[in-house]
ZAVOZA-344376 format. One line per 5 residues: number of its first residue (from 1); for each residue y, x, z of N, C-alpha, C, O. Coordinates in steps of 0.2 Angstrom, whole numbers, plus 2048, in hexadecimal, padded with zeros to 3 digits. Each point is the difference from the previous one (the first is absolute). Layout:
<sites>
NUM> Y,X,Z,Y,X,Z,Y,X,Z,Y,X,Z ~ ... $
</sites>
This chain:
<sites>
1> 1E3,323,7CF,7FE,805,805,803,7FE,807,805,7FE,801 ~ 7F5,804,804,805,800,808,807,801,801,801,806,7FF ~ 802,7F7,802,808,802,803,800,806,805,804,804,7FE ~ 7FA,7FD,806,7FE,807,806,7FF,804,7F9,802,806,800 ~ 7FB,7F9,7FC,7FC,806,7FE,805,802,7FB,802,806,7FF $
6> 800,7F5,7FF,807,803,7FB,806,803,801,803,804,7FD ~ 7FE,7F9,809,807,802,802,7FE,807,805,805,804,800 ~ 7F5,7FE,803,800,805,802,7FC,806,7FB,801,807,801 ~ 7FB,7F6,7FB,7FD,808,7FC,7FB,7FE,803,800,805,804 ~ 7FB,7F7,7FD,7FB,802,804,7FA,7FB,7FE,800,7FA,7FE $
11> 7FA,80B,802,7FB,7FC,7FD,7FD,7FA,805,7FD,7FB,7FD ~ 804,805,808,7FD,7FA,804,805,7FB,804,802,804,805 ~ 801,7F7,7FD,801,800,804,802,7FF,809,801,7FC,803 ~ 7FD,80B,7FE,7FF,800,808,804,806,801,800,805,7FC ~ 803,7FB,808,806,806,805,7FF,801,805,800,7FB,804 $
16> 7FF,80A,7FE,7FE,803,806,806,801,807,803,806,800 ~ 7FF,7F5,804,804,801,804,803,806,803,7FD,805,803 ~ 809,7FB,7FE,804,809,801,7FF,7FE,808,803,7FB,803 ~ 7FA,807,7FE,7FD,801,809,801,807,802,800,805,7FC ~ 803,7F9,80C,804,807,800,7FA,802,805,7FC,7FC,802 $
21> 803,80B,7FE,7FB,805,801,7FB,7FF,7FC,7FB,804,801 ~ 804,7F8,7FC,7F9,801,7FC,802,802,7F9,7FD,805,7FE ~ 808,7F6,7FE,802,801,7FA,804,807,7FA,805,800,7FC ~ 7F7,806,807,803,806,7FC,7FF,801,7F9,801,7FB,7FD ~ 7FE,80C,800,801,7FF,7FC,7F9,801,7FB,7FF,7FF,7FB $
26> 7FE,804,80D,7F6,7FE,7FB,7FD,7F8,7FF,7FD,800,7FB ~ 805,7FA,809,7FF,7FA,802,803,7FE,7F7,7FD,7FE,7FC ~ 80A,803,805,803,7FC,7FA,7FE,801,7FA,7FF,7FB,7FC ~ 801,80D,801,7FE,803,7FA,7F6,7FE,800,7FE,802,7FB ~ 7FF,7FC,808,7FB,7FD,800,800,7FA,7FF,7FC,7FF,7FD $
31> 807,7FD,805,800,7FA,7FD,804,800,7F9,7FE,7FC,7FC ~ 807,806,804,801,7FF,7F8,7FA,803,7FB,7FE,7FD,7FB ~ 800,809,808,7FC,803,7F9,7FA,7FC,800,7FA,800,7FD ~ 808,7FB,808,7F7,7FB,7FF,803,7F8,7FC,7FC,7FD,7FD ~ 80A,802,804,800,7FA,7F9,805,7FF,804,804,801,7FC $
36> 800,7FE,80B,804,7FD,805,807,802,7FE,802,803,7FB ~ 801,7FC,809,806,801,805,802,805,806,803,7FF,805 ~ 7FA,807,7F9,801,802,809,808,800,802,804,7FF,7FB ~ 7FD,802,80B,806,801,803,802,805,806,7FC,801,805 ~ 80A,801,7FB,7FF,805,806,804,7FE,806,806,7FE,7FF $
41> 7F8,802,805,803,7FF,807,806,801,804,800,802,806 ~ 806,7FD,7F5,804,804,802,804,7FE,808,804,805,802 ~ 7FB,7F8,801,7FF,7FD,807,801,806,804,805,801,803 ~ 7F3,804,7FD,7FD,803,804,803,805,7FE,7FE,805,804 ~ 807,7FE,7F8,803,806,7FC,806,801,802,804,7FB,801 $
46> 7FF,80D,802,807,801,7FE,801,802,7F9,7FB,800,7FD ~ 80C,801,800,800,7FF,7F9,7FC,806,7FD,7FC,7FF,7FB ~ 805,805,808,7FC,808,7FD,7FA,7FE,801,7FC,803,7FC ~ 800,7F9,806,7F9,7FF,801,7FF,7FE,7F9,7FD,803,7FC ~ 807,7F5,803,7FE,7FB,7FB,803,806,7FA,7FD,7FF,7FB $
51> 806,804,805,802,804,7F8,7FA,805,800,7FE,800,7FA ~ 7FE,803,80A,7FB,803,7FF,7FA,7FD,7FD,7FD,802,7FB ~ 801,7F7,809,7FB,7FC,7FC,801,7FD,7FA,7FC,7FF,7FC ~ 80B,7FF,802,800,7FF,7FB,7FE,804,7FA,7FF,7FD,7FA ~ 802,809,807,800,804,7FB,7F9,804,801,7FE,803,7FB $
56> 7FF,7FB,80B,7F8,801,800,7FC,7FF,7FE,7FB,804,7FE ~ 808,7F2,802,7FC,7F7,7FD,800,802,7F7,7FB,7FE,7FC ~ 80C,805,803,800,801,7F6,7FF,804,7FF,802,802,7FB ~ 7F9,804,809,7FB,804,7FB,7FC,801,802,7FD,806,800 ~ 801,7F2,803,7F8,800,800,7FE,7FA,7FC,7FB,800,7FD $
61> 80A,7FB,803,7FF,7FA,7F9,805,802,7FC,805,804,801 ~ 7F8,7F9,7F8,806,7FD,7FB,7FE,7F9,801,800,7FE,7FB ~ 7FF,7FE,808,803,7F9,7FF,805,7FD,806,802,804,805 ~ 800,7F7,7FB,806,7FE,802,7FF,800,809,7FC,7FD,804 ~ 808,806,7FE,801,7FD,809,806,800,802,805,803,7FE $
66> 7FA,7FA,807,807,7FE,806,803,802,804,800,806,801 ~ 804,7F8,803,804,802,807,7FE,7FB,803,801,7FB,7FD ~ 7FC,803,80A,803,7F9,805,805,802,806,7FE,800,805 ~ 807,800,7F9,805,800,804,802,7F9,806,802,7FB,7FE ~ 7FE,807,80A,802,7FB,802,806,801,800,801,806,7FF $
71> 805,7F7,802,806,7FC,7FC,805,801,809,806,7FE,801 ~ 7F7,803,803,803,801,809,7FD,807,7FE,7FB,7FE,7FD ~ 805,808,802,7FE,806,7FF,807,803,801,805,7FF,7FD ~ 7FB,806,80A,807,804,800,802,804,7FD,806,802,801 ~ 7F6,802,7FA,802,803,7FA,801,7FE,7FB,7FF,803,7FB $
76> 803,7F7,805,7FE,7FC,7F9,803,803,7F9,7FD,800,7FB ~ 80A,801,808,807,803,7F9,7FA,807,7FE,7FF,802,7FA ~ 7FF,802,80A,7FD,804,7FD,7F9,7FF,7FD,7FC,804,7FC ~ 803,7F9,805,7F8,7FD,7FD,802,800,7F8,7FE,803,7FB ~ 806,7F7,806,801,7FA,7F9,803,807,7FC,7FE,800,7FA $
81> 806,807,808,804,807,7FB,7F7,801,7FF,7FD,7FE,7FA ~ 800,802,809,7F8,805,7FD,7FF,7FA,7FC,803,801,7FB ~ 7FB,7FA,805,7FD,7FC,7FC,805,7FE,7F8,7FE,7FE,7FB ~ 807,804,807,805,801,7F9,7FE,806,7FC,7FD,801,7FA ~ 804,804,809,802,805,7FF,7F7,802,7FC,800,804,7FC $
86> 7FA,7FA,806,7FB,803,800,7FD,7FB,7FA,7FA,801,7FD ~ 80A,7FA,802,7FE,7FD,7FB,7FB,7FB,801,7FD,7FD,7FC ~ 802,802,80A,7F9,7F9,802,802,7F9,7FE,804,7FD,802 ~ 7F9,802,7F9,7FE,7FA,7FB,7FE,7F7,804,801,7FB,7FE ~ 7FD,809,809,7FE,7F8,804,802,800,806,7FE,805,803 $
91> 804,7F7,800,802,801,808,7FE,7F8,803,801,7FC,7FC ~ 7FC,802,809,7FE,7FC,804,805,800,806,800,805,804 ~ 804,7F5,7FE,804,801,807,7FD,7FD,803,7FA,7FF,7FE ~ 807,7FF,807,7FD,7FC,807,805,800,806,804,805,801 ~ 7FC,7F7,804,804,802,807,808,800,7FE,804,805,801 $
96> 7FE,7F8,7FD,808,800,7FE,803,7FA,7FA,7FC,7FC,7FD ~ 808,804,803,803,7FB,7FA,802,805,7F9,804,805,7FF ~ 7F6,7F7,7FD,800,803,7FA,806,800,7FD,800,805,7FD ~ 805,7F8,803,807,801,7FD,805,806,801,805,801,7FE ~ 7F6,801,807,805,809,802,7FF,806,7FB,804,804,7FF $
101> 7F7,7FB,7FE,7FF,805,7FC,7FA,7FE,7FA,7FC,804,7FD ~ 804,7F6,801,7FD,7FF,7F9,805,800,7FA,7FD,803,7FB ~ 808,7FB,805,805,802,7FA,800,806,7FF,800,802,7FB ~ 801,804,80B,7FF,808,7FF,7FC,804,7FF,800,806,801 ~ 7FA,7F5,7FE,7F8,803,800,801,7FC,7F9,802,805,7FC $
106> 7FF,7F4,7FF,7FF,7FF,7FB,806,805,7FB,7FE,803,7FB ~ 809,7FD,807,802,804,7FC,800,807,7FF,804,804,7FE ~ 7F5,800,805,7FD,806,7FE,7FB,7FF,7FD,7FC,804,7FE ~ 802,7F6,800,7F8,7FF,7FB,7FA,800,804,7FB,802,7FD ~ 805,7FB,80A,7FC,801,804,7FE,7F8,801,804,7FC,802 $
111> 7F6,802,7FC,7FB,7FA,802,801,7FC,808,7FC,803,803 ~ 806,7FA,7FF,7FF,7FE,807,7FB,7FA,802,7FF,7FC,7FC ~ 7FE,804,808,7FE,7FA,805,801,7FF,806,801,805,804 ~ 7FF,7F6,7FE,801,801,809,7FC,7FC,804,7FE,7FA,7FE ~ 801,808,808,7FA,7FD,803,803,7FB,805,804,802,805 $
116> 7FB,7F7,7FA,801,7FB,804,7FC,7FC,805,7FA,801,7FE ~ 807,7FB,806,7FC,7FE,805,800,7F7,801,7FE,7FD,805 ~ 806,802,7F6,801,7F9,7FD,805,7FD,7FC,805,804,7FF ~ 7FB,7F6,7FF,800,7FE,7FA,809,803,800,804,802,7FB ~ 7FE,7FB,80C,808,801,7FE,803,807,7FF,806,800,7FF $
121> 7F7,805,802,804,806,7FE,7FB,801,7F9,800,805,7FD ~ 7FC,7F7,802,7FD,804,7F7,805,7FC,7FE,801,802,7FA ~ 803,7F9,807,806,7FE,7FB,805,804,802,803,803,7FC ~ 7FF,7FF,809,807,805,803,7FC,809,7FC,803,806,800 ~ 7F8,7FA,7FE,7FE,805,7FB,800,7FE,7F8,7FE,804,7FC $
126> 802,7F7,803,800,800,7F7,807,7FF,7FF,801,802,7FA ~ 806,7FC,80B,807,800,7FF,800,805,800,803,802,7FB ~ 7FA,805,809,802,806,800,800,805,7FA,803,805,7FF ~ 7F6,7F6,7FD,800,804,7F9,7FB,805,7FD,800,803,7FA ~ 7F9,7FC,80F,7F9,804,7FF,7FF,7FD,7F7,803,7FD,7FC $
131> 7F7,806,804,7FC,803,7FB,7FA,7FA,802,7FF,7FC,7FC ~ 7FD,804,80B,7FC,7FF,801,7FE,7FB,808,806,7FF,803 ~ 7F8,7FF,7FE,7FF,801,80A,7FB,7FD,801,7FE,7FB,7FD ~ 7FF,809,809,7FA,801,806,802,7FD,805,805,802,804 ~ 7F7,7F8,7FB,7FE,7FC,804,7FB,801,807,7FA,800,7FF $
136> 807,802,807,7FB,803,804,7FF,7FB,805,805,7FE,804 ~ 7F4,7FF,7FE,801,7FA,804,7FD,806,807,7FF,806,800 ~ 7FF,7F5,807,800,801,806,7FB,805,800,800,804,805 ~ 7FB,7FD,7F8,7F9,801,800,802,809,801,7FE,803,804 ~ 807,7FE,7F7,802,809,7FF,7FE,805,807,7FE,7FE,805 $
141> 804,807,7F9,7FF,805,806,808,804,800,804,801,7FC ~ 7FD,800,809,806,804,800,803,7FC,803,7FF,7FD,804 ~ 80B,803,7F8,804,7F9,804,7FF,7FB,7FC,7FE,800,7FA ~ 803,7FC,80B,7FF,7FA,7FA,805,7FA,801,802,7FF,805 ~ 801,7FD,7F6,804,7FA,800,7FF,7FC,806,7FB,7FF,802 $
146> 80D,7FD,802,800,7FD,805,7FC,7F9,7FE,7FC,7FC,803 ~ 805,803,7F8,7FB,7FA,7FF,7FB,7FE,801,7FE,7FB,800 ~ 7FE,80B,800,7FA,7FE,801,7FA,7FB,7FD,7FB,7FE,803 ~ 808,801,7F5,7FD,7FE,7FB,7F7,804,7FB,7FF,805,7FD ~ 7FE,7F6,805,7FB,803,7FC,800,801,7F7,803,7FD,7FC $
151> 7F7,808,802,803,801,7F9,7FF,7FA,7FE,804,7FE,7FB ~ 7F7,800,806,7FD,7F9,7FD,806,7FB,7FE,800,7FB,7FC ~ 804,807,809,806,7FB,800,807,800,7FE,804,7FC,7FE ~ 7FC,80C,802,805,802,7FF,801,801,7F5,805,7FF,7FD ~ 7F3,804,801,805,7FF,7F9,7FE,7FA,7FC,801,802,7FA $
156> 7FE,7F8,808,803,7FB,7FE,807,7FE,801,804,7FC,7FD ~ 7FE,807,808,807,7FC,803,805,805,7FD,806,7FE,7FF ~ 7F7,809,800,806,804,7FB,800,7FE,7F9,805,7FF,7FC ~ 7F3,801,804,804,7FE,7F6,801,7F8,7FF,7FC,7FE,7FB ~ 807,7FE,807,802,7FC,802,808,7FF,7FD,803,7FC,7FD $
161> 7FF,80B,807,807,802,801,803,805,7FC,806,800,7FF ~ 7F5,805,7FC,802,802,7FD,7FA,803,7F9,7FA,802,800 ~ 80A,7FE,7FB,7FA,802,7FA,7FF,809,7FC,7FF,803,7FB ~ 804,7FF,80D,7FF,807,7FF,7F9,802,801,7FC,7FE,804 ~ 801,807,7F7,7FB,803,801,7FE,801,807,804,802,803 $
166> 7F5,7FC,803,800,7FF,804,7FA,803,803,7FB,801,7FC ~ 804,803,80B,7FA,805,800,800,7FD,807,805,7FE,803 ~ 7F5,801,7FF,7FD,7FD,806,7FD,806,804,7FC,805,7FD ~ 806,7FA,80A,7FE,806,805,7FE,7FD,807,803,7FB,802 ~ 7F9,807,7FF,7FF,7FF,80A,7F8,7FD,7FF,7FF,7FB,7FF $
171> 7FD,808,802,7F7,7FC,801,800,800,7FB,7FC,7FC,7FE ~ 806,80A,7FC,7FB,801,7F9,7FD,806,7FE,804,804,7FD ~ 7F6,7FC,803,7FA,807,801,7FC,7FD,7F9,802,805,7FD ~ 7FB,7F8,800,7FB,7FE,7FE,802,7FE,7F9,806,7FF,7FE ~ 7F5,800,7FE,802,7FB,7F9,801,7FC,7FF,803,7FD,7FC $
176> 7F8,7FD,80B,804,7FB,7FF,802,7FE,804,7FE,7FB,803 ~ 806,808,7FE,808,7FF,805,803,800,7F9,802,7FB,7FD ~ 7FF,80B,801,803,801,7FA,801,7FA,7FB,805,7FF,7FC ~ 7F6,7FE,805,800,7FB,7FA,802,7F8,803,802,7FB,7FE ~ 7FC,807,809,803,7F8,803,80B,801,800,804,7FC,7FF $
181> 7FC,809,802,809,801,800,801,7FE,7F8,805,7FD,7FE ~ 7F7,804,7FE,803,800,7F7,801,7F9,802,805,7FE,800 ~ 7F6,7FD,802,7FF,7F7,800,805,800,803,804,7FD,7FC ~ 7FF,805,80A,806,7FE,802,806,800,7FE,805,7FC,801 ~ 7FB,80B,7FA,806,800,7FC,801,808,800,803,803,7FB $
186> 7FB,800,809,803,809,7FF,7FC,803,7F8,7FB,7FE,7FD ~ 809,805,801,800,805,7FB,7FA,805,801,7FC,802,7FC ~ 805,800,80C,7FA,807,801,801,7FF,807,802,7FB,803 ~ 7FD,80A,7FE,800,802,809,801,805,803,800,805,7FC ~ 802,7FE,80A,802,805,801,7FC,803,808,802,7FE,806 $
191> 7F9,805,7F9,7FA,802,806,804,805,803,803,805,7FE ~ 7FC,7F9,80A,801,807,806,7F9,803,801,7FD,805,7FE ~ 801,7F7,808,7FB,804,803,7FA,801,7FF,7FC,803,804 ~ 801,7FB,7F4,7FB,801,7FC,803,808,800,7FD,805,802 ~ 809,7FC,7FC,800,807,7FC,804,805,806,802,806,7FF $
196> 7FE,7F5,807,802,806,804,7F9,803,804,7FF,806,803 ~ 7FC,7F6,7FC,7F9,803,803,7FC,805,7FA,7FA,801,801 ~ 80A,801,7FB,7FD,804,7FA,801,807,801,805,803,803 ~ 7F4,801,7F9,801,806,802,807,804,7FF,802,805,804 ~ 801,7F8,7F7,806,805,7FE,807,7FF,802,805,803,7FF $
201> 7F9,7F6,806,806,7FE,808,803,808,801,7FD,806,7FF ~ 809,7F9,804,803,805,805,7FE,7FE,803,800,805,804 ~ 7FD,7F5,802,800,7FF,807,7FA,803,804,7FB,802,7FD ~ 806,7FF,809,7F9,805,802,7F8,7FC,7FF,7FF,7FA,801 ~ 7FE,80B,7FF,7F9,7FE,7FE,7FD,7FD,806,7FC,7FB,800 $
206> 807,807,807,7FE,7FB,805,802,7FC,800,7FC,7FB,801 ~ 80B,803,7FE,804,7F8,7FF,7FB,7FC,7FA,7FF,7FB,802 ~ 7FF,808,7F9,7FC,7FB,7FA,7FB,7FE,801,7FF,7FB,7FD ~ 7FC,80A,808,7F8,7FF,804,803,7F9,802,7FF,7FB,7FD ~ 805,807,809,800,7FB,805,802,7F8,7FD,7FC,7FB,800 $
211> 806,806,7FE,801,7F9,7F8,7FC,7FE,7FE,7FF,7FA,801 ~ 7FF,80A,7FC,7F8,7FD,7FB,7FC,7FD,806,7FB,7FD,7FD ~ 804,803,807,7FC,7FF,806,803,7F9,803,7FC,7FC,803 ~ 809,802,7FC,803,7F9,803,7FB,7F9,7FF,7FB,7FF,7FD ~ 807,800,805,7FE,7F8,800,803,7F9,7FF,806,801,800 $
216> 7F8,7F9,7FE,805,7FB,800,806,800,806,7FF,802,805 ~ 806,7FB,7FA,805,801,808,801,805,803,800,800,807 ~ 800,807,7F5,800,805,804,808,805,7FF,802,805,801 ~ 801,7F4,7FC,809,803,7FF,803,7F9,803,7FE,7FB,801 ~ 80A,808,802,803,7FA,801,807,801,7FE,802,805,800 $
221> 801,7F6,800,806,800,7FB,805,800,809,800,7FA,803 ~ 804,80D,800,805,7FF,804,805,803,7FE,802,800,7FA ~ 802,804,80D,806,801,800,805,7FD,7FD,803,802,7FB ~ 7FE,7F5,808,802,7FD,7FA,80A,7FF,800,805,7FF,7FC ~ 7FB,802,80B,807,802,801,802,806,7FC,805,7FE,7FC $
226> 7FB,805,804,802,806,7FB,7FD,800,7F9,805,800,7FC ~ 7F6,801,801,7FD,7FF,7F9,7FA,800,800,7FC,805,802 ~ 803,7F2,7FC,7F7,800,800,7FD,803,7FD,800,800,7F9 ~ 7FC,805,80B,7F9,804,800,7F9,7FF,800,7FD,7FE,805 ~ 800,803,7F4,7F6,7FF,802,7FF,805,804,802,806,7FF $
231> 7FB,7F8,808,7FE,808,802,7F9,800,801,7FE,7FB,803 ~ 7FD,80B,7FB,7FC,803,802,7FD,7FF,809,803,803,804 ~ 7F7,7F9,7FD,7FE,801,807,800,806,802,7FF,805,7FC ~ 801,7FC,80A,800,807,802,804,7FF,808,802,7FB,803 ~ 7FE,80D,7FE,807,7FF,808,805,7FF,7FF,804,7FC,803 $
236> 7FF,808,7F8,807,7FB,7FE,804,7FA,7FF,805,7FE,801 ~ 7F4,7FD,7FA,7FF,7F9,801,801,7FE,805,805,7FD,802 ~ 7F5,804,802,802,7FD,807,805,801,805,802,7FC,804 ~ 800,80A,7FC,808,801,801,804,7FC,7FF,802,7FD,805 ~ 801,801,7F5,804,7FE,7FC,7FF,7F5,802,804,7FC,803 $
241> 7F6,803,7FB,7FB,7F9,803,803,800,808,800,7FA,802 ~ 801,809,801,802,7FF,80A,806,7FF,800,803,7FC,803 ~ 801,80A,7FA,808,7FF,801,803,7FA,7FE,803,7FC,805 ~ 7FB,800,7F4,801,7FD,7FD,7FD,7F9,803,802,7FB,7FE ~ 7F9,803,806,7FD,7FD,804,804,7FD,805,800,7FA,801 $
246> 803,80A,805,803,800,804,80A,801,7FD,804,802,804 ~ 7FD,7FC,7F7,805,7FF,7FB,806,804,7FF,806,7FF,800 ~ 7F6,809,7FF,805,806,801,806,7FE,7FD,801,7FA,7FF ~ 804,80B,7FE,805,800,7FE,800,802,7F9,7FB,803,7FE ~ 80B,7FC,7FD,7FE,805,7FB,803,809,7FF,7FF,804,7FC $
251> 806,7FC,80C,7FE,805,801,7FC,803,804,800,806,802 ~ 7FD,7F8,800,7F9,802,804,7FB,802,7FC,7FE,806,801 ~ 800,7F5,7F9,7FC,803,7FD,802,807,7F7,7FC,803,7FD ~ 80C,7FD,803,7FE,807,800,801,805,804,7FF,805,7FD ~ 801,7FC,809,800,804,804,7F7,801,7FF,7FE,806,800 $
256> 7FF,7F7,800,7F9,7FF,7FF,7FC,805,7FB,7FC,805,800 ~ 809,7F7,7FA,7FD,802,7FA,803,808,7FF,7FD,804,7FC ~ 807,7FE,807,804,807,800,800,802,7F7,800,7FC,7FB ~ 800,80A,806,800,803,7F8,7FA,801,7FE,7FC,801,804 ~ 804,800,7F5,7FB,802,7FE,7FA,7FE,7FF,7FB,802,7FD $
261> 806,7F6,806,7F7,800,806,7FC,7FD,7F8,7FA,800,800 ~ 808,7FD,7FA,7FB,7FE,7F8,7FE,807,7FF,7FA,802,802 ~ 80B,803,7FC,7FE,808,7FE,7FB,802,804,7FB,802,7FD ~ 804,7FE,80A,7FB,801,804,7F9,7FE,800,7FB,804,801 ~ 804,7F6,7FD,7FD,7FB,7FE,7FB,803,7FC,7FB,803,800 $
266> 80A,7F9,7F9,7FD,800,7FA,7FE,808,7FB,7FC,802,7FC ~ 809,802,807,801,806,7FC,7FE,808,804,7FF,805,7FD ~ 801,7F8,808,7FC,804,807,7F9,7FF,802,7FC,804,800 ~ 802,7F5,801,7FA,800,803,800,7FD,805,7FC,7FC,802 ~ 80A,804,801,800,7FD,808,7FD,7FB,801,803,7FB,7FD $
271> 7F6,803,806,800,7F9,800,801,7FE,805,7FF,7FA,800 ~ 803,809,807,801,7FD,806,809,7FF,800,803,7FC,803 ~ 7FF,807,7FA,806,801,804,805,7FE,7F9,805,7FF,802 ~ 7F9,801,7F7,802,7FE,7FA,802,7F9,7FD,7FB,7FD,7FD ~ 80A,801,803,801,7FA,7FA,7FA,7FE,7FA,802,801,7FA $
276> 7FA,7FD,807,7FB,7FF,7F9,7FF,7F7,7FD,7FD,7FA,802 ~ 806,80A,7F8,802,7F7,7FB,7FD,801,7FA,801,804,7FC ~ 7FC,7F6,805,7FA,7FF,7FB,800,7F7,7FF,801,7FC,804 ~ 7FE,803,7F5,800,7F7,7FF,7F8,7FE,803,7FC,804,802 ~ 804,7F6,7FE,7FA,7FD,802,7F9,801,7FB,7FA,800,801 $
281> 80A,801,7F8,7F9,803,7FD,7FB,805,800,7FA,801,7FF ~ 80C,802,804,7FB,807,803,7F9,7FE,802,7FB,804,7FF ~ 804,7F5,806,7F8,7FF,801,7FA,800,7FA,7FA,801,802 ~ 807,7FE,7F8,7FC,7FE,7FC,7FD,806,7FD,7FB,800,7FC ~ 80A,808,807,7FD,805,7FB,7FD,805,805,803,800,806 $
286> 7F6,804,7FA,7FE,807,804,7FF,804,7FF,7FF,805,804 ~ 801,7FC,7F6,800,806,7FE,805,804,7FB,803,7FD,7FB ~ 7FD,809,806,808,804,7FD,7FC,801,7F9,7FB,802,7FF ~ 80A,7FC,7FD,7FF,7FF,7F9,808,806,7FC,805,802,802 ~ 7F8,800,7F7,805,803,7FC,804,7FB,7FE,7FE,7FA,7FF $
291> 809,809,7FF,805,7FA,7FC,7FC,7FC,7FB,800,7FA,7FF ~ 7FC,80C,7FC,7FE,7FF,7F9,7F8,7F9,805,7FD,7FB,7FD ~ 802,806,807,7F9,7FB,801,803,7FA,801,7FD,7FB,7FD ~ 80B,803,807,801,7FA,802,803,7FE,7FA,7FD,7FA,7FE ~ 808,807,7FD,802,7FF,7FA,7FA,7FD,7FB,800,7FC,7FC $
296> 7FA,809,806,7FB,7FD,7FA,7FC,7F8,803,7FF,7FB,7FD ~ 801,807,809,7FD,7F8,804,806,7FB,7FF,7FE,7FA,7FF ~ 807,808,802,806,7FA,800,7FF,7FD,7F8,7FF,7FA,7FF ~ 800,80B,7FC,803,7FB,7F9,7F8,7FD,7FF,7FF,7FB,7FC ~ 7FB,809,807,7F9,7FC,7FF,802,7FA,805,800,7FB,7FD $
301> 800,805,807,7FE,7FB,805,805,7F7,7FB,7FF,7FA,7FF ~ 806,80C,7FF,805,7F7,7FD,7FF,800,7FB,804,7FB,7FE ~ 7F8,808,7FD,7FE,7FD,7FB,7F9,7FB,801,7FE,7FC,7FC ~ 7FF,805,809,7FA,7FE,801,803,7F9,804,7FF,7FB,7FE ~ 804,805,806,803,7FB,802,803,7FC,7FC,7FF,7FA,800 $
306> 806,809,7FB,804,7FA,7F9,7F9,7FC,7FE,800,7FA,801 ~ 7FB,80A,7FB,7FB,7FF,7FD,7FC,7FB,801,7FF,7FC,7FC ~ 7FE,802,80D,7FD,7FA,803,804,7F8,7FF,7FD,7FB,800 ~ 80B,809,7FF,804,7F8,802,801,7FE,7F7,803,7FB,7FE ~ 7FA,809,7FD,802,7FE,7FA,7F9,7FC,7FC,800,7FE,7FA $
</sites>
């Protein structure tokens, strides 16, 4: 049996990235009740938000789902009380040093994985004692690792380093993607912006149009003084593309970035004045699809794929 699939309860193995404003609790309980992994986004959540979806997400599936918790999150002692207390069986870190809180997430009977952005913190995460780890190369949407490692490159070079169950992220929408990361070495995979352009996204339906409509090169990886960003073309881009041109500051560019301005984005609509992060694969898709249509294309496309190379 797949390792992903064992260790999570889950009929497939593909997990649906905890993206913040997009990942609630119709997005995740939608992908679980379709064979996956969903997750909820706890990022975009104050705590009373995330205890509401979770108990939204488990009575709308009975099969298994997660938390993606970033790990720099200034509520976090209160996050990790709901996530004990509420009994969630999986949790995904990301954005921090998994050693802060994977002995206290495993000695509550809680699954971990953590999400890395090269090979040497997926060993500074298997000393830590995960369950799993998501390997996510350059291609991703959202923040992304200073290295700026492609996936193509990045999970040969983590399983490499460790023989933990291994889930490959950043440029993977299709089955065979799906199927080229197994040749590399990943156990399964773990999709963003396939499942944030879906109907059952929290993010606004204008942020998902404008998506589906991209083109090749039509994201760029900045803000890199402060934390590399895919960002969405737009006025904000090029905001962001001039300051950083003329070699602003990194506090200049938050003064730029002000509050709020992803929420406004991805979760409002804003497309002039809004943060919108999206991976590069976004170009490959146009049209808004249901969880259940991308899930059934995903495991058709990679069996039709396995099938040619056998």
């Amino acid at each position: 049996m797949n390792r992903i699939c064992k260790i999570f309860g889950i009929q497939y193995p593909v997990v649906q990235g905890g993206m913040v404003w997009c990942s609630g609790w119709r997005l995740a309980s939608a992908v679980s009740n379709a064979g996956g992994l969903g997750l909820l986004g706890a990022g975009s959540m104050h705590p009373g938000t995330l205890l509401e979806h979770i108990r939204k997400c488990r009575a709308a599936t009975d099969q298994p789902f997660g938390v993606n918790i970033p790990l720099m999150y200034p509520e976090i002692e209160q996050i990790m009380d709901i996530i004990v207390s509420e009994q969630v069986k999986i949790v995904f870190t990301s954005a921090g040093n998994p050693k802060a809180w994977t002995g206290f997430l495993k000695n509550h009977g809680v699954k971990v994985a953590h999400v890395v952005s090269s090979s040497r913190f997926a060993a500074k995460s298997e000393d830590a004692g995960v369950d799993a780890i998501v390997a996510e190369g350059f291609e991703a949407g959202g923040h992304n690792g200073r290295e700026e490692t492609t996936t193509l490159c990045l999970i040969p070079a983590v399983r490499r380093v460790t023989t933990l169950p291994l889930l490959a992220a950043g440029g993977i929408g299709t089955g065979e993607a799906m199927l080229a990361a197994e040749v590399l070495g990943a156990d399964g995979v773990q999709i963003g912006t396939r499942f944030a352009l879906t109907k059952e996204s929290s993010a606004h339906e204008d942020f998902k149009q404008y998506c589906l409509n991209l083109e090749e090169g039509d994201t760029r990886l900045l803000l890199k003084k402060l934390s590399p960003t895919r960002l969405v073309k737009g006025d904000f881009m090029t905001a962001v593309e001039a300051v950083e041109s003329r070699g602003a500051s990194a506090e200049e560019l938050r003064a730029l970035l002000g509050k709020s301005r992803a929420k406004k984005g991805v979760f409002e609509g804003d497309l002039n004045e809004g943060l919108l992060e999206i991976g590069q694969i976004a170009s490959l898709f146009h049209r808004s699809e249901t969880v259940d249509e991308v899930m059934t294309g995903l495991i058709e496309s990679y069996k039709k794929a396995r099938s040619r190379l056998l």
